[in-house]
N, C-alpha and C positions, 0 to 999 in steps of 0.2 A: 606859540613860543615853544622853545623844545627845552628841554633840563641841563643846556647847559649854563641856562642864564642864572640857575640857582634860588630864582623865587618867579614865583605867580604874582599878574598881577592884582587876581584878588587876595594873594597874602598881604599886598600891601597895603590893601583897605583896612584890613582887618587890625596888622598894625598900627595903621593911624588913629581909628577908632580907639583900639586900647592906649594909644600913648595920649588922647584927646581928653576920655577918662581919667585917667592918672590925673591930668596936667588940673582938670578941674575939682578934684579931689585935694590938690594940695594944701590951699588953703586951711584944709577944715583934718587932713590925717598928716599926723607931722611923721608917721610912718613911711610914708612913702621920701625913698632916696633922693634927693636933687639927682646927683652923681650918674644913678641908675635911668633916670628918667631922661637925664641930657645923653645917656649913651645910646639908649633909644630912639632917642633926635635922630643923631647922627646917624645910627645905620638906616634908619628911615629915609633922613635926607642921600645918602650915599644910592639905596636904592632908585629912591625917584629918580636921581642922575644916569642911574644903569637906563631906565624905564623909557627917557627923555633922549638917552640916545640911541637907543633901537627904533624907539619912535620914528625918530630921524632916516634912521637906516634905511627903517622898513619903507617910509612916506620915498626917500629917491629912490625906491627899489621899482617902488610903485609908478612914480612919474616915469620912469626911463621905460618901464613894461607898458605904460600909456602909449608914450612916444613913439613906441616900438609897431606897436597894436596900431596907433592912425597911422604912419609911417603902409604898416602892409595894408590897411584897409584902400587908404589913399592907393596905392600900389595895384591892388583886387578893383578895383573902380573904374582905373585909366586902362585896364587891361579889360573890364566889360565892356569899355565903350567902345573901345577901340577893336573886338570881335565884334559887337554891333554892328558897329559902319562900316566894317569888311564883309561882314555878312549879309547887312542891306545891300551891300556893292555887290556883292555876289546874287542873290536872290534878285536882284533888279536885272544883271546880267544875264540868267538865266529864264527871268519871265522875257529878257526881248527875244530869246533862243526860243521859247513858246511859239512866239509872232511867226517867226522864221519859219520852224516847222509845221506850224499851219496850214502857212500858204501851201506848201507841197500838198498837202491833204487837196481832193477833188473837190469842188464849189459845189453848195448845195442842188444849184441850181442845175448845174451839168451834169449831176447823177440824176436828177429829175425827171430830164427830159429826155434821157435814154431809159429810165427802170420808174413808170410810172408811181408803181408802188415797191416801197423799200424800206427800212430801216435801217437806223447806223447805231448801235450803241460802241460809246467811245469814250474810256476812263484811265486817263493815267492815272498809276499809282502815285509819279511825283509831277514838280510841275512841268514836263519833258516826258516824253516816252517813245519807252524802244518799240512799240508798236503801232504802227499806221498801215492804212488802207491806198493801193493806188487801183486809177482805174483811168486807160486811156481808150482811143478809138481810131483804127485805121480804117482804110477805104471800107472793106467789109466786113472786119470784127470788131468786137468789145471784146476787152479784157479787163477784166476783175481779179485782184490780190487782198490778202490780209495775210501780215507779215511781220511773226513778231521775233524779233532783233537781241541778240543774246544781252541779258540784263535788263534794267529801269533806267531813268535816268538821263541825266546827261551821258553816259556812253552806248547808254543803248538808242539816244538820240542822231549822237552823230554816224553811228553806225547804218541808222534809219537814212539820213541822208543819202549818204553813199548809195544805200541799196535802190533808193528811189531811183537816182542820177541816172546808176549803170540798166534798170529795166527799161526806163525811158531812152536811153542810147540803143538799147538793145531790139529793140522794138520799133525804133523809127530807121533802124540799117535793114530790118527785114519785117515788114508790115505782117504778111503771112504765116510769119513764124508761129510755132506747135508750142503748147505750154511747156512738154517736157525738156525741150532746147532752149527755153526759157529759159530754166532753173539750171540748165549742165552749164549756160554761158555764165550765169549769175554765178554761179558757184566758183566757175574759173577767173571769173572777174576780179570776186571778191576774193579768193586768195590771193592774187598779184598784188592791188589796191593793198591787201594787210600784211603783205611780203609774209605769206604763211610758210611757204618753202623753206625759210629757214626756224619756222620753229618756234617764233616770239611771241606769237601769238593764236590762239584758238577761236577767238569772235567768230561767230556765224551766224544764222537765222533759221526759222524754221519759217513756210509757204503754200499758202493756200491759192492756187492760181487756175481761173476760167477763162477759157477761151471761148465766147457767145456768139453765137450765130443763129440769129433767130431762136428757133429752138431746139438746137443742136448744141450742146456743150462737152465741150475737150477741157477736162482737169487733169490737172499735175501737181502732187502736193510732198513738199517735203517736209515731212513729221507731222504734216496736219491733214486731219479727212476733212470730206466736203459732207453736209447731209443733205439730204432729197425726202423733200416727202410729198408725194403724190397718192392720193386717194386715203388718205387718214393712215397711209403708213409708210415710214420713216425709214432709208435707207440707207447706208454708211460708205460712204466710198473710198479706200482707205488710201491715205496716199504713202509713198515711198520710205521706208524707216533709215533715210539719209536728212542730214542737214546740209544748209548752204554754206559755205565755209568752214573754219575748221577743221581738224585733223583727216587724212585721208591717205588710207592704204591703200586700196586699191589702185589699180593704175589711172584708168578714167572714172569718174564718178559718171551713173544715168539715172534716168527718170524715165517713168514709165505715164504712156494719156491713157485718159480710160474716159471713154466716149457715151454720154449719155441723150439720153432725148426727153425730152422735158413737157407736158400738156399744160393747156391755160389754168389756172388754179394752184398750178403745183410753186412748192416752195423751196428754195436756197438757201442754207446758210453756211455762210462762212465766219470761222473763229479763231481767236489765237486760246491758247491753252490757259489766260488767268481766269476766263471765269469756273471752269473745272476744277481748276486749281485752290480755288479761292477756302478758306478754311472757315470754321463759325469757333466760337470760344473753347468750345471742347476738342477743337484739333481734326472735326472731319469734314474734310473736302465737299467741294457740292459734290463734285463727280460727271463723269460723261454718261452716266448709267441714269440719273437724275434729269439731266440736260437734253435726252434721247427723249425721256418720258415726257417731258413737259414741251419740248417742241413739237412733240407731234401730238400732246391736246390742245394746243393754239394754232397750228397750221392754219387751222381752215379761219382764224379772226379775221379782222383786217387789221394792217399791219404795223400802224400807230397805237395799237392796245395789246400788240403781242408785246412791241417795244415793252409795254408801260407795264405787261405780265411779269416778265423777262425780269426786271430790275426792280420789281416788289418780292419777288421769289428771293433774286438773291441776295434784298437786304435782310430780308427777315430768316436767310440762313447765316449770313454773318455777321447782323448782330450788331454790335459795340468790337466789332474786331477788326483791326487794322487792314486795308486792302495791301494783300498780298502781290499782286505783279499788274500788270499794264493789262485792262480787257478793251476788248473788240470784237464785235459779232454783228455782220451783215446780213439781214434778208433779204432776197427777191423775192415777186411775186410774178408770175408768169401768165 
């Protein structure tokens, strides 16, 4: 209560106490006033009346701040349920966009039977991702990609589409074709497809792409190398510091093959940049420097335990810490 109400209301106990005293005193102290004692009364009773109607005040001040309180609660409740069931609508939505992009991804069994020995590790950050692996096969080649799509997610998903679509078109118009015309048509493709010419957008990808012939390999890679490692050492083959899409000055965008030759024992891999990327709770990156070393002391395993190297190293560098982007990293074994 604040002072404007002019008393407390333990003055008023205290009051009635002494007027309760008095009143039982009368009898026996003829000293004490009637007069004084009935004036007492009154301001006493006059108080309780103040007391009895702030009471009141304050009791519908109270209900209506109830009222008010279920009223938003009620309010905060049909508004959680109803992000719920938009959000179940939406995550059900995008686990059948999983399904979808799956299928694009090559059957276990058809990488099989062309790359006896191989590994695939393959982790979206969400449940969609802008990175996938393609691998098809004309009369006389195999070609191998790992292809990661600017962003996570659902737009780095549909983006992953598209990219698929146009390699596979591009590939069954010229079976022959060289990896680096690969990535100049992909590149020109996917500008038109994202009407970049005028500017609205920058989506690209970066490409790791083998062209296999026995054991003669043509790579072409934009913003991603290939590694090789043959005889317990590890060699980098770097690809073009262009991306597939996205901004471009130059007049034509190229790409360059770089032709190697591969012995039985030796190993491939190809990767997109999250596991390099990938951070531990203190903020440092595995690294390509890290990924160098550690691939070329499992080369020589076999290649379901490199797997199983690979992804114990980089739990135990990141920890309790969020996976940072979409990984992927293929091995052959030759």
């Amino acid at each position: 209560m604040n002072s404007s109400n002019n008393f407390k209301t333990s003055d008023i106990y205290k009051k009635e106490y002494s007027v309760l005293e008095k009143a039982q005193e009368l009898p026996n102290n003829k000293h004490i006033a009637i007069d004084t004692l009935w004036e007492e009364y009154a301001l006493l009773s006059k108080q309780y009346e103040q007391l009895l109607r702030l009471t009141v005040k304050l009791t519908n001040i109270n209900d209506k701040s109830q009222k008010k309180l279920m009223t938003a609660n009620e309010h905060i409740e049909n508004t959680n349920a109803e992000l719920a069931l938009k959000n179940s609508q939406i995550t059900s939505s995008i686990r059948y966009a999983r399904r979808i992009q799956r299928v694009i991804l090559p059957l276990p069994e058809k990488m099989g039977r062309t790359f006896a020995n191989h590994f695939i590790i393959y982790k979206p950050k969400d449940i969609v991702s802008g990175d996938f692996y393609w691998f098809t096969k004309t009369k006389d080649k195999i070609f191998l990609a790992v292809i990661d799509c600017t962003g996570h997610g659902v737009p780095g998903a549909f983006l992953s589409m598209i990219a698929h679509t146009l390699l596979n078109q591009i590939v069954n118009e010229n079976p022959s074709i060289e990896p680096a015309t690969i990535l100049e048509l992909l590149h020109i493709n996917i500008r038109a497809v994202l009407r970049q010419e005028t500017g609205e957008t920058h989506d690209g990808m970066d490409v790791c792409l083998c062209q296999i012939d026995n054991h003669k390999i043509k790579f072409s890679g934009a913003k991603r190398p290939l590694f090789h490692v043959s005889q317990n050492e590890l060699i980098q083959i770097k690809g073009d510091r262009k991306s597939i899409g996205g901004l471009q000055k130059e007049e034509q965008r190229n790409f360059s093959n770089h032709e190697i030759s591969v012995q039985t024992g030796d190993m491939l891999y190809l990767f997109t940049d999250g596991i390099t990327d990938q951070n531990n709770l203190a903020g440092k990156k595995f690294g390509s420097r890290q990924l160098k070393i550690l691939l070329q002391e499992i080369a020589s395993k076999e290649v379901n335990e490199q797997k199983q190297i690979i992804l114990n190293k980089l739990q135990t560098h990141q920890q309790q810490e969020s996976q940072r982007d979409d990984i992927t990293l293929i091995g052959i074994r030759f």
